[in-house]
Every structure is written in C-alpha cells, then in structure tokens.
N, C-alpha and C positions, 0 to 999 in steps of 0.2 A: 482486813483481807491479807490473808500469808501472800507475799510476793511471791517467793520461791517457786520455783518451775518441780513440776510433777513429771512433766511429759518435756519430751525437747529433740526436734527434728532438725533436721541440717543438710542441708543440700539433697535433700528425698527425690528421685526421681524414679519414674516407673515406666520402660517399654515394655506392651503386652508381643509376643508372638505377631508377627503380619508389620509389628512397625510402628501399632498407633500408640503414642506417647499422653499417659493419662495424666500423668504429673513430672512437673518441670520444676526442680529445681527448688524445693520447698523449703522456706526456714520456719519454723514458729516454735514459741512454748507455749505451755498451758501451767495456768498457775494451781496449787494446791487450792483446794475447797472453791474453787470457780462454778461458773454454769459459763458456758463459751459456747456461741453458735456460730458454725460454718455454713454461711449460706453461699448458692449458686446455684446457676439453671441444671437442666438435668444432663449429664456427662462430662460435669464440669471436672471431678476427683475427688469430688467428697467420697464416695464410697472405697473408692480405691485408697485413699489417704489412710480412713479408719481401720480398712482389713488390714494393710502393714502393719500397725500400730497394732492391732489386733494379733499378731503373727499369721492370719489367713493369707496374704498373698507376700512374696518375696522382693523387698526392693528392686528397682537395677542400678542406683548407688544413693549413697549417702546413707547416715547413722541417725536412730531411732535409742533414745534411752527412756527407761520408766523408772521413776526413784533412784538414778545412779544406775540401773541395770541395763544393759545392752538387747534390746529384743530380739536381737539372736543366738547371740552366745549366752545370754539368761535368761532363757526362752520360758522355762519353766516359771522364775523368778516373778517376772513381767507377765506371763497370764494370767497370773494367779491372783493379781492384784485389781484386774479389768474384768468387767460384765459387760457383753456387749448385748445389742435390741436390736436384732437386722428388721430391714427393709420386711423381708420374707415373711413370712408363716407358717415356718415348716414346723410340723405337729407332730407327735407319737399317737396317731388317730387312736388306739384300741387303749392307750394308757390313760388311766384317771390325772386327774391335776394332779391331786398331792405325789405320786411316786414320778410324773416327770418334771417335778419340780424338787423331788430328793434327790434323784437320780442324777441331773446335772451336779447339786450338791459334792455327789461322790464324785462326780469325775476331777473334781479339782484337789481330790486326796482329803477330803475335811470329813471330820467325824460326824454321824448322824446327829442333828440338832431336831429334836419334833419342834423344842417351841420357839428356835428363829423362822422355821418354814411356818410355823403357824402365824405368829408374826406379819411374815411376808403376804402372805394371803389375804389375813386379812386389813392390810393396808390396802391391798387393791382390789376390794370386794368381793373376791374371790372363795372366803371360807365355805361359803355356802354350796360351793360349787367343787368343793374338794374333790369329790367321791365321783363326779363324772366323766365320762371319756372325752378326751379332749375332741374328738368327731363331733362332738353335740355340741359344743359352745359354738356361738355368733364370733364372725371375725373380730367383733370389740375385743371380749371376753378373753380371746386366744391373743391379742397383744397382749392382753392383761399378764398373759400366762409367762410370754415372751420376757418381760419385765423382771416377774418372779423366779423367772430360770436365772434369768441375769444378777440379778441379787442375793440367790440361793449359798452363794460359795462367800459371802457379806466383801463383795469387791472394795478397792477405795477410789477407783476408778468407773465412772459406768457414761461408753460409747450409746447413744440414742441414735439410730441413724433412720428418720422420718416416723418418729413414733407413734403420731397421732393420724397417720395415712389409714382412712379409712375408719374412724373413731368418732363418736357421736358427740356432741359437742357437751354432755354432761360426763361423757366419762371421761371426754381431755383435760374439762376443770378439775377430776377427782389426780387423774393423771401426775399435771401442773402443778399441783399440793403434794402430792407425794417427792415429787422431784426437788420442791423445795422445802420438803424436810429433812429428806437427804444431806442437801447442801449443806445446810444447818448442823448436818452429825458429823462433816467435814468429806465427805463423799465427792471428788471432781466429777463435772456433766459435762460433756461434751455432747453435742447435738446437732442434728441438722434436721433441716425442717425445710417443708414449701409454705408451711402457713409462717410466713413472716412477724404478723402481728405478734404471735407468741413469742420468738426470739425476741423482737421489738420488749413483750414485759419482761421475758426472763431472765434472759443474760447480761451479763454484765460488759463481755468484750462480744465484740462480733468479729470475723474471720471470712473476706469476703472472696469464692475461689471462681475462677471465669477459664477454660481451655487449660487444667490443669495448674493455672499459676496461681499462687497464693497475691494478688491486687492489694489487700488492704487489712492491717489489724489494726482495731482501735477500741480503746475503751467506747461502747454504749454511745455515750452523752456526749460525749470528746465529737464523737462521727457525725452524730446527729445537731451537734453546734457547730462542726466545722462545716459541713455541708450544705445543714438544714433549712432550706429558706420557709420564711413566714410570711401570711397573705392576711392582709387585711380586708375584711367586706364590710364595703358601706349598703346598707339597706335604704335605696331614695326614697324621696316620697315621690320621683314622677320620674318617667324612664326618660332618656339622653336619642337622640337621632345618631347622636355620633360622638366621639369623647372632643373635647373641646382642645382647639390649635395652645392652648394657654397650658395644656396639663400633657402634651407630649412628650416632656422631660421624663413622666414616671410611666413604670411599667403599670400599664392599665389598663383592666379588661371589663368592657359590661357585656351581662348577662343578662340578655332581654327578660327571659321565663322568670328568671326571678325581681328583675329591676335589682341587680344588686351590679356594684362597681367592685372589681375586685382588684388590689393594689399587690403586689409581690416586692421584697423585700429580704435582705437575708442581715437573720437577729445577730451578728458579730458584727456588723459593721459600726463602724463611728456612730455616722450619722446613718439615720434609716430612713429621712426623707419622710415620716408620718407629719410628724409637724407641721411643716414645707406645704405637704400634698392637703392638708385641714384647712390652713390661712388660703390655697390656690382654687379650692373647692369653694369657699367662702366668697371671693374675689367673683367667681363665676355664678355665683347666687342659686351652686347647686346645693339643695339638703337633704339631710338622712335622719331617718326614726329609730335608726337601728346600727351596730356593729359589730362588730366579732373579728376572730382571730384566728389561724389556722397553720398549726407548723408543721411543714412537711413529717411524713410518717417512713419508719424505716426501708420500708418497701418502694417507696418512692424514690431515695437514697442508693438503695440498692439498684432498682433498675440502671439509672442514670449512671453509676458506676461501670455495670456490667456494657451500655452499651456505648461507656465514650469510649472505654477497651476497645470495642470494635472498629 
C-alpha cells in the first residue's frame, strides 16, 4: 500500500448561509490507491466534506490539495482527476446511456473513446442497455449509470457518496467487484455508506464524522482491535435461575430463550478472564454442549463511538 496522501485537508471548515456550521475544523489525508470509508449519521458532513473536495460547494476556511494541486486555484487540475457518484439521480431522461455517458466524457475536455465507454458499460451490466433512454431504467440500473458517468473521463480519484441507496443486493455484489478492481488499477475510493457491513469488508481505513467533526481515523482492524470487544456463549445443558454470587466478578449475561450464558470480554487485553470464568464455571458444576465466539462488528463500533460524543 503507497502511503503517500492523494487528497489532504486541513483545517476545512464550512458555514452554510443562516449559520449552521456543517464542518468544523477538518484534518485528514487519503492515501493513493486506498478504499477509505467515511461513515456518520445523516447530517453529519459527509456530503458537504466530499462536494468541497469535489469543487461543488466553497469552503469558509482551510486548504484542500489533490496530487499537489490546490482545489481552488487548480480547479481544473483537480477535477479532472475525481469522478464523483451523488447521492441523487439526476438523469438526462430522453438521452440513451451510451451518449450520457460520452457526453460527460466530453465535458472533462478527453478525446471520444468508444471502447473505454464500452468498457465502462460493460463492467457494470450495462452494454445491453446502451441504446435506451435513461427514463426506462429501474433506479438500480440508473446508479449503474451514475457510476459510468463517473468513470467516463478514467478519473484516479472516484468520490461514492451512498452508492448502494436503494440497490438490490445482487447488483451491490456486482457493484463491490467492480470497485475493487478499480482499486486494483490504483484508482483512490472514497465512500460513504449507511450499510456499514460493506465498509466493514471494503475499506481498509475508516473515517468516523459525528456534527461535522472528523472523531476518529483508523486503519480497519487497528479500530476494530482497539475497541472491539468479544463475547463468548456458552450453550448449557440446563438453564440458571439466576447467575451464581461466585461468578459476579465477570460480565455475564443469561439468555433464557436460548439457555445460553453470555461472557463479554475485550480481545487486547492481557488477561481475558476465559480461563478464570471455565475453572469458576466448573467449580459451580454448571455445563455446556456448546460454544462459540462473537467479535463486535463495525457498526457496533460505530454506534458506541458516535454516541459517547454525545
């Protein structure tokens, strides 16, 4: 993985008209050939973070560079090198795929390519659907399209901002393949997303934003080992009245419906008390048929983040 920063923010702050302050004070980079997900609830500045970054909305201070380039003063520079995927769906209802997806092609000044657009298409299932007006495709199909505009001008940058809203859960896996072959051709993702799980498999750093402030960057696995705790279930053979005066040293929960004891634990510590908690278990002459293991999941993480902020 290239360390070197692609993108690099600093001190980003954004007041809209009327006062309200969407982003405070931002640091972050983004590495070359990354997948980086920005997660946060909804009004958090993810969107506003990306349109700057994008040159769609104007800072109210701080400096924004893309490869060296200033996104202001090398306005052109720095577009030309980003594909962004709005939220939106805004269509050219009466135009076929293939000419709005030339069409943005041209606006970035690039020479007509038929066969990177062909390409493009059909990477995201699309070929088949060249020839029709984009009014007749299914909301899937018209993200698809969204995708293909965005990669029409062959960015080295490409902004997802909730790409799978509204996407059926086979075209997100076609989707999620696509994205990381990209990455693969050295293409930076930036993404944001409400399905977490998918950040959870894709990215490598996550980027957590709550009331405009950037809370936390961390590599993946770095966040999810610093934070992550792990739950062990024991499956009894006979359910408990009550957890026993001998075992209220550990955190311990039974679950009637299932007769299962559940132990919490968090995997970076020294000691983890499994041990300890199997000999206290034994002692009390409770047994299990069964076990298993359960490490918190990024979303889990996330929440818990966003609301010790509050």
């Amino acid at each position: 993985m290239n360390k070197q920063p692609i993108i690099s923010i600093q001190g980003l702050s954004k007041t809209y008209d009327g006062g309200f302050q969407a982003l405070r004070d931002v640091d972050l980079e983004i590495r070359k050939g990354e997948i980086f997900a920005l997660l946060g609830p909804n009004g958090a500045g993810k969107t506003t973070l990306i349109n700057i970054v994008c040159g769609i909305v104007n800072p109210t201070e701080g400096r924004v560079t893309v490869d060296g380039h200033d996104i202001i003063t090398g306005y052109r520079a720095t577009r030309s090198m980003i594909g962004l995927v709005p939220q939106e769906l805004p269509t050219e209802a009466f135009e076929t795929v293939w000419n709005t997806v030339s069409f943005s092609r041209g606006l970035f000044g690039k020479p007509a390519n038929p066969g990177h657009i062909e390409s493009v298409l059909k990477s995201l299932s699309l070929w088949d659907k060249k020839d029709n007006k984009m009014m007749t495709l299914s909301g899937g199909m018209k993200r698809r399209v969204l995708i293909a505009k965005a990669l029409s001008h062959e960015p080295r940058i490409l902004f997802l901002d909730e790409p799978t809203a509204g996407v059926d859960v086979e075209l997100r896996q076609d989707m999620w393949n696509l994205v990381r072959g990209l990455r693969d051709s050295g293409v930076t993702i930036i993404l944001t997303t409400h399905y977490i799980e998918e950040a959870e498999q894709m990215a490598e750093r996550v980027g957590v934003i709550n009331q405009g402030s950037l809370i936390l960057v961390q590599e993946k696995q770095e966040l999810m080992d610093r934070l992550g705790n792990k739950q062990l279930r024991l499956h009894l053979h006979e359910p408990l009245e009550s957890i026993p005066e001998a075992l209220s040293g550990f955190d311990l929960e039974f679950v009637p419906e299932s007769c299962e004891l559940i132990y919490t634990y968090h995997s970076q510590r020294e000691r983890t008390g499994v041990t300890m908690l199997l000999l206290a278990l034994g002692e009390e002459r409770i047994t299990f048929h069964d076990v298993d293991t359960k490490q918190s999941s990024l979303e889990e993480i996330f929440v818990n983040l966003v609301t010790w902020e509050k």
